[in-house]
Backbone as CSV, one residue per row, in Angstrom:
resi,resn,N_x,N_y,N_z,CA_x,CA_y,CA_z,C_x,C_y,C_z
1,UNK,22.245,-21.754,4.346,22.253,-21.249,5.698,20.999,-21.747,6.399
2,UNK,21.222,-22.186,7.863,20.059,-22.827,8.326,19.885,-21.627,9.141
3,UNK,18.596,-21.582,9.458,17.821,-20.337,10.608,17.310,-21.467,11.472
4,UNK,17.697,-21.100,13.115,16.867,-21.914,14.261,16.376,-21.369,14.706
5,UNK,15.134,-21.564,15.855,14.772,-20.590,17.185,15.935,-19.842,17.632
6,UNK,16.694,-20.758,18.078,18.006,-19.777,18.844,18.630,-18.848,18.330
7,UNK,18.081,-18.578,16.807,18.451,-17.698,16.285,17.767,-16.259,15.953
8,UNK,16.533,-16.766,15.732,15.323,-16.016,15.269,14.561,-14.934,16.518
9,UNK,14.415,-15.910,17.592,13.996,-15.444,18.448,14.854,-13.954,19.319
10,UNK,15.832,-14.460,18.955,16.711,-13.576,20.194,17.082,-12.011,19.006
11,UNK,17.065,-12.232,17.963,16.752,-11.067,16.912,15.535,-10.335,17.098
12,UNK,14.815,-11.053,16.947,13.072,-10.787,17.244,13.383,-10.102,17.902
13,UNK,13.542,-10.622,19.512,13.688,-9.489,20.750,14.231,-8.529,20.524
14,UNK,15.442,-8.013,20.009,16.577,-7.069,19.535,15.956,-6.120,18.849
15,UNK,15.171,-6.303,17.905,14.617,-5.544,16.862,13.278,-5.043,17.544
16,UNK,12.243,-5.970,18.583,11.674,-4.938,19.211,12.152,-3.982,20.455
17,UNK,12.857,-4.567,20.940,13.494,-3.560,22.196,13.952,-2.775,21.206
18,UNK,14.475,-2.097,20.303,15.002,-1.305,19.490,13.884,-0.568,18.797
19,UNK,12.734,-1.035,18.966,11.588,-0.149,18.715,11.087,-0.611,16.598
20,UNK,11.615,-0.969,16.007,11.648,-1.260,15.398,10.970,-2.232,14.759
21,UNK,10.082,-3.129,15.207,8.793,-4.138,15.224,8.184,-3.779,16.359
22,UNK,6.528,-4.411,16.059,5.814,-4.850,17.168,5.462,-6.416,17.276
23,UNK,5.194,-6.168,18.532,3.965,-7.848,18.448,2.889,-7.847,19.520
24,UNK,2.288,-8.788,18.594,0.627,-8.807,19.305,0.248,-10.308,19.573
25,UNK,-0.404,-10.646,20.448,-0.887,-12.137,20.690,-2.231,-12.190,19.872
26,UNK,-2.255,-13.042,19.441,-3.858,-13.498,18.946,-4.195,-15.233,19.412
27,UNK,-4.810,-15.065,19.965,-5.955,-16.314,20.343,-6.221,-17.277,18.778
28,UNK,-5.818,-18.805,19.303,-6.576,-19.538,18.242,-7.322,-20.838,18.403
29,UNK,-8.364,-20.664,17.744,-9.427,-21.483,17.674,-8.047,-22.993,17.982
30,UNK,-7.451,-23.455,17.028,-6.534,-24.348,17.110,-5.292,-24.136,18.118
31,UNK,-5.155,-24.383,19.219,-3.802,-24.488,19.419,-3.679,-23.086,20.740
32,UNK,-2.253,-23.459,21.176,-2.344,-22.108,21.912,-1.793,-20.729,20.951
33,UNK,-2.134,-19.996,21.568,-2.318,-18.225,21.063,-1.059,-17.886,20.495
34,UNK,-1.229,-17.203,19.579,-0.442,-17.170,18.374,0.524,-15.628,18.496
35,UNK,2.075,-15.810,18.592,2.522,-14.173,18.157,2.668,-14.000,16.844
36,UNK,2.778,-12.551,16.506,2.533,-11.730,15.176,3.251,-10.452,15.205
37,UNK,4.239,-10.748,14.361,5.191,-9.526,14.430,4.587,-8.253,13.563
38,UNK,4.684,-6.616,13.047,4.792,-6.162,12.537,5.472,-4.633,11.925
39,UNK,5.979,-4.618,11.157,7.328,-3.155,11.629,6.746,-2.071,11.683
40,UNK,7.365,-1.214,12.455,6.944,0.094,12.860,7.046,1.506,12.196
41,UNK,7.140,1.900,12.075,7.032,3.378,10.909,8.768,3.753,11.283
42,UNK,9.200,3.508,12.238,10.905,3.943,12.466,11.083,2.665,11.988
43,UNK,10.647,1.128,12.315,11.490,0.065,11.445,11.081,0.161,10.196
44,UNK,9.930,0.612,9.093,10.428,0.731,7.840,11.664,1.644,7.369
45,UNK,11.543,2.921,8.075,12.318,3.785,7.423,13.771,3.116,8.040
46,UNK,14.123,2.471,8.729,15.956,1.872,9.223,15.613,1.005,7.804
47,UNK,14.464,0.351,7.682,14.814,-0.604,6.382,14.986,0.010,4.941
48,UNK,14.585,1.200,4.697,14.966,1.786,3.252,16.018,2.697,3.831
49,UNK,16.667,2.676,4.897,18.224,3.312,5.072,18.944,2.079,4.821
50,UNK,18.686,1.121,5.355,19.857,-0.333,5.423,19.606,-0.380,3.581
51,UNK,18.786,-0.744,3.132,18.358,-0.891,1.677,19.386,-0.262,1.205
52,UNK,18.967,1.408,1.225,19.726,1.928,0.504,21.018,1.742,0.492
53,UNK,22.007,1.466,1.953,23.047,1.028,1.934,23.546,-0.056,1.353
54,UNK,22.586,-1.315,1.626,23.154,-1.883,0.731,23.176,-2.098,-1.042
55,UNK,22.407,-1.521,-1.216,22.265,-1.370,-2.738,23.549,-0.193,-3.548
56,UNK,23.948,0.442,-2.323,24.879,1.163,-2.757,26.578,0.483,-2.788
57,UNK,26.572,-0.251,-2.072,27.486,-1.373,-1.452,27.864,-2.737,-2.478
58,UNK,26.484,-2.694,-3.150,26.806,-3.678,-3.719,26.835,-3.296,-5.317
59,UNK,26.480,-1.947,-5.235,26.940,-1.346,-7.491,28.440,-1.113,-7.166
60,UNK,28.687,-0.986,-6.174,30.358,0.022,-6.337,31.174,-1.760,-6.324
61,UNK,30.740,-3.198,-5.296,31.334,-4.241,-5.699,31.023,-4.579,-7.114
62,UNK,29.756,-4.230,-7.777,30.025,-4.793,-9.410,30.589,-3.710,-10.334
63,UNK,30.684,-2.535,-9.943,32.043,-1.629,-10.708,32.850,-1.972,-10.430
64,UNK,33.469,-2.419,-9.038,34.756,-3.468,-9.077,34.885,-4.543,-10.154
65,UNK,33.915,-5.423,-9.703,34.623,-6.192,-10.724,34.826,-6.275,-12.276
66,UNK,33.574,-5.629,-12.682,33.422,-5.136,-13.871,34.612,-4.721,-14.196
67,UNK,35.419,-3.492,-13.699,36.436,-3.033,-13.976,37.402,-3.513,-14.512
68,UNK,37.728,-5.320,-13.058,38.427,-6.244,-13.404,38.551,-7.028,-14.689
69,UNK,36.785,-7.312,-15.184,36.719,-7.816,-16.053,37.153,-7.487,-17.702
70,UNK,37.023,-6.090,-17.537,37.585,-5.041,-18.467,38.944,-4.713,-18.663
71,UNK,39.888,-5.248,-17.856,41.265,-5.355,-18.011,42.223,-6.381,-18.308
């Protein structure tokens, strides 16, 4: 799977309008000024809810197949 700007970016936005990251500019010696994402105390906790979902999502697909494999 390839990731582009056109992809990344417009998530980025999504996930902070949703409160869920921040970002900050930082100034650099090299180059122009740098963004810096970092998640927010409501975006960790959506991330150990999504987690948990998917970790739950994905034992009940290997009791599936397991099952399969067992028959």
């Amino acid at each position: 799977m390839e990731i582009t700007e056109g992809t990344i970016y417009p998530l980025m936005k999504r996930l902070k309008d949703g409160g869920l990251i921040d970002s900050y500019i930082v100034e650099s010696p090299e180059g122009p000024p740098r963004k810096y994402y970092r998640i927010t105390e409501s975006g960790a906790e959506e991330l150990a809810r999504l987690s948990e979902e998917w970790f739950e999502f994905t034992e009940s697909v290997n009791r599936l197949l397991k099952r399969e494999e067992d028959e």
